[in-house]
C-alpha positions in Angstrom: 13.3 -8.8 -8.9 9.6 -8.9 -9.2 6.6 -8.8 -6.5 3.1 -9.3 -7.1 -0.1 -7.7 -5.5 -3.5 -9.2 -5.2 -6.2 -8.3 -2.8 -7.8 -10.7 -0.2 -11.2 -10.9 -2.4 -9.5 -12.2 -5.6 -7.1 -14.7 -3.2 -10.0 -16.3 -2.1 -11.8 -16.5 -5.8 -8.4 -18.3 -7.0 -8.6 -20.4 -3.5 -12.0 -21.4 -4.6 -11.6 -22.0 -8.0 -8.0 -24.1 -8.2 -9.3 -25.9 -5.3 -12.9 -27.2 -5.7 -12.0 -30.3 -3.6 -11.5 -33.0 -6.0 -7.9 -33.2 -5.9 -7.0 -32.0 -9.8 -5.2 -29.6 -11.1 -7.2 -26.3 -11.9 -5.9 -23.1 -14.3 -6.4 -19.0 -14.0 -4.9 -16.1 -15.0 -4.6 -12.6 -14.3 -4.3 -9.3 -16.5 -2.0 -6.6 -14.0 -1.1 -3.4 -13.8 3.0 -2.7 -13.8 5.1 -0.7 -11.9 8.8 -0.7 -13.2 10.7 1.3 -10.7 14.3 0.9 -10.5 15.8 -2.5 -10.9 12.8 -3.9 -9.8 9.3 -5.2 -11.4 5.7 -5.3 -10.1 2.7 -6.6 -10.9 -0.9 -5.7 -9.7 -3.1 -8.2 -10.3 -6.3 -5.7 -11.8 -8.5 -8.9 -13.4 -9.1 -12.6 -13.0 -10.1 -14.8 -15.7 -11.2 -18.3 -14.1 -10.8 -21.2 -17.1 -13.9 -23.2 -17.0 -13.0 -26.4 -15.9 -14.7 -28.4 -19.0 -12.1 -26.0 -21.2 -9.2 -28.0 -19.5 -7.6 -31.5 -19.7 -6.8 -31.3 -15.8 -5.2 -34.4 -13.8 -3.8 -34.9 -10.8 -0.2 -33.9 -11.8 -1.1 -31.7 -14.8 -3.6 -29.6 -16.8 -3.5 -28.8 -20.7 -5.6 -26.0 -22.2 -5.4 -24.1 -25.3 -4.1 -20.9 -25.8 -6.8 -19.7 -27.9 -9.3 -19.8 -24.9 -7.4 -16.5 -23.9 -6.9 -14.5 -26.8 -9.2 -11.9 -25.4 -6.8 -11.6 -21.9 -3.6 -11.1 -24.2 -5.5 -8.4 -26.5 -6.1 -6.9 -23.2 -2.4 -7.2 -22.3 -1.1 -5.9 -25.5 -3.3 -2.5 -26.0 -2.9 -1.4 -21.9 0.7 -2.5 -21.4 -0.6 -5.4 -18.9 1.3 -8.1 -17.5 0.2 -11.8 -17.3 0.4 -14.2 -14.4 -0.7 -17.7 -15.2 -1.6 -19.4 -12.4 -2.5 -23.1 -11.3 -2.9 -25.5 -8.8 -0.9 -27.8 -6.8 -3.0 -30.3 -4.9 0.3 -31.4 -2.6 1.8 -29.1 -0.5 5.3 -27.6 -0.5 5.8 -28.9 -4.4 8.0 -26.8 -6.9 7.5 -26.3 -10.7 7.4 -29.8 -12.1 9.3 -30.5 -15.9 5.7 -30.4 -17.3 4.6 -27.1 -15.8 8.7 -25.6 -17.5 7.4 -27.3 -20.9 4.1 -25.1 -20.3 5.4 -22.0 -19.0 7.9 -22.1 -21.7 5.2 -22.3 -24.6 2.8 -20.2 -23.2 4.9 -17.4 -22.7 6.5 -17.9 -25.8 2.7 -16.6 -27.5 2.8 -14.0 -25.0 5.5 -12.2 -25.7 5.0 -12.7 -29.4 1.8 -11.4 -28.3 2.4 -8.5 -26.8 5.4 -7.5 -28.2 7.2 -6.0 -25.1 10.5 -7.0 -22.9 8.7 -6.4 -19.6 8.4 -9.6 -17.1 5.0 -11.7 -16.8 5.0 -14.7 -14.5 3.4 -17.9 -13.3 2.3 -18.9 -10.0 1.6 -22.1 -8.1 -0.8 -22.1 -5.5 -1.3 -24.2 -3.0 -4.0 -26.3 -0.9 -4.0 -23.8 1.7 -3.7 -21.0 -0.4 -0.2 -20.3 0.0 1.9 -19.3 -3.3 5.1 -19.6 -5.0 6.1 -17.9 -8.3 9.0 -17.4 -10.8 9.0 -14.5 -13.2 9.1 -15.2 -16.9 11.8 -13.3 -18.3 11.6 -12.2 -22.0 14.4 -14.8 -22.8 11.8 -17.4 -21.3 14.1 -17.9 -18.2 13.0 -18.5 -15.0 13.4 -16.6 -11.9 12.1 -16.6 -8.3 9.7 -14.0 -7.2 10.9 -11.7 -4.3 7.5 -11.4 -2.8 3.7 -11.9 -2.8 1.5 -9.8 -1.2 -2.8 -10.5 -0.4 -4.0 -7.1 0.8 -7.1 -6.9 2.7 -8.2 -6.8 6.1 -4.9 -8.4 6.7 -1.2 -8.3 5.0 -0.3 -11.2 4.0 3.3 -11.6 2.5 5.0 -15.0 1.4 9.0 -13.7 0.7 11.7 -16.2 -1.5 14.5 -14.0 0.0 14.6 -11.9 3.3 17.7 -10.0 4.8 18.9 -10.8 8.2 18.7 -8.3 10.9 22.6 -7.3 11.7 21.5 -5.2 14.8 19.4 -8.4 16.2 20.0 -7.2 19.8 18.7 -4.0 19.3 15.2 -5.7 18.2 15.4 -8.8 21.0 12.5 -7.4 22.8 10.5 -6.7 19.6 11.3 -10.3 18.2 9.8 -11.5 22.3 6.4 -10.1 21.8 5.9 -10.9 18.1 8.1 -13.5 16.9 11.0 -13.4 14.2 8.5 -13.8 11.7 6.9 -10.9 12.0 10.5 -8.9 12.8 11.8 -10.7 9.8 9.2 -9.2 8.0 8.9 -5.5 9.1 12.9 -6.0 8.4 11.8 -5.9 4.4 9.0 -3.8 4.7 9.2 -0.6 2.8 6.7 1.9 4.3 5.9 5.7 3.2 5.1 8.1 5.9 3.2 11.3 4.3 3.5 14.2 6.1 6.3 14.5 8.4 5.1 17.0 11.5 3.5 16.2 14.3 1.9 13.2 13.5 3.8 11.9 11.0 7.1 12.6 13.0 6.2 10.3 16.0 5.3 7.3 13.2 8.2 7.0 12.0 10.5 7.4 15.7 8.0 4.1 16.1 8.8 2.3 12.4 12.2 3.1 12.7 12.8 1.2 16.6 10.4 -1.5 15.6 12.8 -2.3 12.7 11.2 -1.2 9.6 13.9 -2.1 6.8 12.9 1.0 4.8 11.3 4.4 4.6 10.2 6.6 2.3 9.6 10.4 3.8 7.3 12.4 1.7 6.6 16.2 2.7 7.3 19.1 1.0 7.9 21.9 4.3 10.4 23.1 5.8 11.2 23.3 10.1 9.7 26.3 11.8 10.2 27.6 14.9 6.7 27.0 15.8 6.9 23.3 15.1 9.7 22.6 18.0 6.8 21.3 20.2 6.2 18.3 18.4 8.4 17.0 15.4 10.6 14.5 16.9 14.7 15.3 15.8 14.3 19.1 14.8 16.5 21.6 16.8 16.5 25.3 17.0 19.0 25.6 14.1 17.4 23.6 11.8 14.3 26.1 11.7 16.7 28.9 11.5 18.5 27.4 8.4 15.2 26.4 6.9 16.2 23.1 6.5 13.3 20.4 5.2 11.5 18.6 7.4 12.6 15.1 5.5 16.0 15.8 5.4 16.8 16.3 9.5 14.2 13.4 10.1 16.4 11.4 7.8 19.7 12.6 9.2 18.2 11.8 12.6 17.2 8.5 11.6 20.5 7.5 10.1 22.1 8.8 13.0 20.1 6.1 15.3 22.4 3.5 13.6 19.8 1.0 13.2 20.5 0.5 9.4 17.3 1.9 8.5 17.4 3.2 4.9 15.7 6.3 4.0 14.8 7.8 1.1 13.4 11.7 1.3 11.3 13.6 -1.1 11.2 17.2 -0.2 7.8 18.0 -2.8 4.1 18.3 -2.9 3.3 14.1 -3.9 0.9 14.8 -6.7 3.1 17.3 -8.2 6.2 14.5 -8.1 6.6 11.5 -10.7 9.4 10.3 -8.6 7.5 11.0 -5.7 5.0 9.0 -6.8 6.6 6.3 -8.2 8.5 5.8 -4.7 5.3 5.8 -3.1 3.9 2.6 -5.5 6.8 0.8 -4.5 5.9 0.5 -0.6 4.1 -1.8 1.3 2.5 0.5 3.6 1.2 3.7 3.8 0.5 6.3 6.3 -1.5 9.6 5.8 -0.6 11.5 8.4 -1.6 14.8 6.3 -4.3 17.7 6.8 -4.4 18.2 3.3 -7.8 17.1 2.2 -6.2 16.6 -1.9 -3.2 15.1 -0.3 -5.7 12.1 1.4 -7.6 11.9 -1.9 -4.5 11.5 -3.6 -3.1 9.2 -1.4 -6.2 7.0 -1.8 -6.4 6.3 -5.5 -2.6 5.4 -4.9 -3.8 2.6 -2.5 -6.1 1.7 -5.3 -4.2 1.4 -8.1 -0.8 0.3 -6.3 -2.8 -2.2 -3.8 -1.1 -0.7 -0.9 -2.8 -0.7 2.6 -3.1 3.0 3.7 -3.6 3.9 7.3 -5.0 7.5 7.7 -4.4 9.3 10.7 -6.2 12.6 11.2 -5.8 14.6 14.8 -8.0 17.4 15.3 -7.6 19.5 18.6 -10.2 22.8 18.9 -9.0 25.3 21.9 -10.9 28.0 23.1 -8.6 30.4 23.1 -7.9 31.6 26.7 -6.5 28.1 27.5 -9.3 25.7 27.6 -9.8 23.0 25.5 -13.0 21.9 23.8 -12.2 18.7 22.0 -9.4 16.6 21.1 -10.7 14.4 18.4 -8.6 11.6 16.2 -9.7 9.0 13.8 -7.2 6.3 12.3 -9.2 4.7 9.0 -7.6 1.6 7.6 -8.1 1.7 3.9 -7.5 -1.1 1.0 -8.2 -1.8 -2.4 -12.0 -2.2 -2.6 -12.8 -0.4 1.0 -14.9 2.5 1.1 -12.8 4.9 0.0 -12.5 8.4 2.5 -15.1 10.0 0.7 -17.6 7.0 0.9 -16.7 7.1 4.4 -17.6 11.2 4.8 -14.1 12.0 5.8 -14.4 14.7 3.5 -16.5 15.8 0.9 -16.4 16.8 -3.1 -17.1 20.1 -2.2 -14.1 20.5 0.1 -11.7 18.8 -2.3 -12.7 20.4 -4.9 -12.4 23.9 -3.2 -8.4 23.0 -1.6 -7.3 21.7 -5.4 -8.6 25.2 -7.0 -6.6 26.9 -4.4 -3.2 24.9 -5.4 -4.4 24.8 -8.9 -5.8 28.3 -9.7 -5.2 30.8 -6.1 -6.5 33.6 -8.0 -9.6 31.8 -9.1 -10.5 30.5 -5.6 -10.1 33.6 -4.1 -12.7 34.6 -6.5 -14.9 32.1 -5.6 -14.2 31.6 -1.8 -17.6 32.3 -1.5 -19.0 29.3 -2.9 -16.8 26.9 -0.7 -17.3 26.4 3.2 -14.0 27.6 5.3 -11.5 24.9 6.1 -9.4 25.4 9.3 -6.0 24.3 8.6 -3.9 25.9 11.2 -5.3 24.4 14.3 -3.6 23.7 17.4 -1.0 20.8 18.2 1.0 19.4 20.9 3.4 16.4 21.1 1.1 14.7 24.0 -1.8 14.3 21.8 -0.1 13.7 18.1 2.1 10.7 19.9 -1.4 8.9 21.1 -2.7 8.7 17.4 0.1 8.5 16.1 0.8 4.7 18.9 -2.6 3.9 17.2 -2.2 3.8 13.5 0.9 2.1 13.9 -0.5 -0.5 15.9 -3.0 -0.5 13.0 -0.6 -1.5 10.8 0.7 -4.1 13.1 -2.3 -5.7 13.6 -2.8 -6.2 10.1 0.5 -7.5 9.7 0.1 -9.6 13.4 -3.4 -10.1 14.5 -3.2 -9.5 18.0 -6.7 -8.4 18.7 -9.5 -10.5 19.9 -11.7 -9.7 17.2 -11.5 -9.8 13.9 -10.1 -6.8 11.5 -13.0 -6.2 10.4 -14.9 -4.7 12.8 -11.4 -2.0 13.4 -11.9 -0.4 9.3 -12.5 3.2 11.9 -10.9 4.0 15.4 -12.1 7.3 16.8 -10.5 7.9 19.9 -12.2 11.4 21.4 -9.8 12.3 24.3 -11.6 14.9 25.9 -14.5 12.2 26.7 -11.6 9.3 27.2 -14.1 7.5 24.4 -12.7 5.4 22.1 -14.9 3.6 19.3 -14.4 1.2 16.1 -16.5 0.5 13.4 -16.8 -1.8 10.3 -16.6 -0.4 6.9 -18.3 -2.1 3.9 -17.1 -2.6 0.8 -17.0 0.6 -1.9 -19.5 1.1 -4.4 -17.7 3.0 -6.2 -17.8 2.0 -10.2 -15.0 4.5 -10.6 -12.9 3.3 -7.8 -13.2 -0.8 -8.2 -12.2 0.1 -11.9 -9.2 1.8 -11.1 -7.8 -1.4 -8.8 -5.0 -2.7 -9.4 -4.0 -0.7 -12.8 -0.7 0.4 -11.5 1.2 2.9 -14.2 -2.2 3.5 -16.1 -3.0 5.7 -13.4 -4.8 9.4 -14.6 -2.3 12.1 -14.2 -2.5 13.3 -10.5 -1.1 16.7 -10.6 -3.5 18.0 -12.2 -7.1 16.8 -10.4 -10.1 18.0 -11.6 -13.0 17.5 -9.8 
């Protein structure tokens, strides 16, 4: 099965561009990034080439071009291992692929693959006046086949599914199904979301994913239970920190033991030290950072960038004083997507500190040697269930509202919650879009990725 990825910004350049408005067909393509992960097939779209309409015979029902207008995009395709979409417009709603557009796809893809020489999938899309899609993958053979899923990332998720399972345990979700509707149910039902960090945050994200129906998680954290974490990770017990047991694997024996069919799939590693790790990680839908690893965040980023996967960073911070006051509890929730300011842009940390936590993984000896040049970084900071659950209510109602729009205003102004608890303040913000060369580059590249276990800064 395939899926394809595209962010809002290039949705609404295709929108524009296949409909101008004068009711004729229009042609694009896109040059995409793969992922190939196991019997499945994605594609990120990473460029857009608009075809000038004077380069096209276009008519209501049809559009002929020549192939030689895109030698350039399947060069591209053939030195970086990119896929191809073709894509066009259908001025009538709810239409399927027409005998002309099988007579195109057919000898189109033929020069591709002749092309490119390789057996992976490309594919071609319809799109539609409101700028709703349908696609089929084009299999090496030059059969067709429906596409599993397209996904716009942005401000808000938007999916359009061929095939969705049915919920067997509908009861247990009746409620959830009453205050958003079976669409939305249906489609956390085939959501596959990656929870990094599985303490005292990330523990109380996925006891919500998991009741609210979440077809599928991935668990992603590389500690084991300790005594001292009892007061806050949802599941562990007294034994489990006494047999040392991984954190992922008694959060995914508690899940299972739920019996809401939730599948889970654990990964008991450092992520940036994990191909498999990583590679289940490009296959979600959604992420959530729920890490105080400042290289973990990083890393997690450029994964949202290159993958076009929504991340929702949580970060908790709680100072005590000691003798059993408290002086703040702090916690921000960021909503990141391809093209956002990234977290550094957004000053949630800085070189300097990244830098200085991926010596010490990289090189211990060598940052102890130059601790001096690096400002201290409190890591083991209080934490209490109370606190972790409140942030933890808020990014997942992030992702939901991304998902649902329940909120009077638009996403955009939400890009940053800060919710200081000790004031009972609670503030959003906007974020612009990144400036980042480096970053807009990287989007949508997929398996090209640079290698992440070994960061240098």
């Amino acid at each position: 099965m395939m899926h394809i990825k595209l962010t809002s910004k290039m949705h609404q350049e295709l929108k524009s561009h296949l409909h101008p408005g004068d009711g004729l067909e229009a042609l694009a393509f896109a040059v995409c990034g793969r992922l190939n992960f196991g019997k499945d097939n994605w594609l990120f779209v990473h460029e857009l080439f608009l075809m000038p309409y004077d380069k096209c015979d276009r008519k209501v029902d049809s559009i002929r071009w020549k192939t030689e207008y895109v030698e350039d995009i399947l060069e591209k395709a053939r030195t970086k291992g990119f896929g191809i979409i073709k894509l066009h417009s259908h001025p009538r709603f709810a239409t399927d692929f027409s005998d002309l557009d099988d007579i195109s796809d057919t000898t189109f893809f033929e020069s591709v693959y002749g092309w490119t020489d390789t057996p992976l999938p490309h594919a071609s899309v319809i799109m539609f006046p409101d700028g709703s899609l349908k696609g089929r993958l084009i299999a090496e053979d030059l059969s067709f086949q429906p596409i599993k899923k397209i996904s716009i990332i942005g401000e808000n998720i938007e999916v359009f599914e061929k095939h969705t399972k049915c919920i067997q345990l509908s009861r247990a979700f009746k409620r959830n199904e009453q205050t958003f509707g079976k669409k939305t149910t249906d489609l956390l039902s085939n959501l596959k979301v990656a929870v990094i960090g599985c303490s005292g945050t990330g523990s109380p994200v996925i006891e919500q994913l998991v009741r609210l129906g979440v077809g599928e998680l991935v668990l992603i954290d590389s500690d084991i239970v300790e005594e001292k974490n009892l007061n806050r990770i949802i599941g562990t017990t007294l034994q489990d920190a006494k047999n040392g047991r991984y954190k992922v694997d008694v959060l995914k024996e508690y899940i299972e033991n739920i019996g809401l069919n939730t599948k889970v799939t654990v990964c008991p590693v450092l992520l940036q030290e994990s191909r498999e790790a990583m590679d289940e990680l490009a296959s979600c839908d959604v992420i959530f950072g729920c890490l105080d690893s400042i290289e973990g965040r990083y890393v997690l980023n450029l994964m949202s960038t290159y993958y076009l996967i929504p991340l929702v960073d949580i970060g908790v911070k709680l100072v005590a004083d000691g003798e059993g006051g408290i002086d703040s509890i702090n916690g921000n929730i960021h909503y990141v997507y391809p093209g956002s300011q990234t977290l550094i842009e957004r000053k949630v940390f800085t070189i300097d500190q990244l830098s200085a936590e991926s010596l010490e993984r990289i090189s211990p000896e060598e940052h102890q040697n130059r601790q001096v040049y690096f400002d201290n970084i409190e890591v083991d900071s209080p934490a209490v269930i109370s606190v972790n659950m409140i942030y933890a209510s808020l990014g997942v109602n992030e992702m939901l509202n991304r998902l649902h729009p329940f909120r009077y205003g638009n996403n955009s102004k939400y890009s940053h919650t800060c919710f200081n608890l000790t004031d009972w303040d609670i503030n959003i913000s906007s974020t612009e879009l990144s400036t980042s060369m480096l970053d807009n580059k990287y989007i949508g590249v997929g398996n090209l990725e640079p290698d992440l276990k070994n960061i240098s800064i």
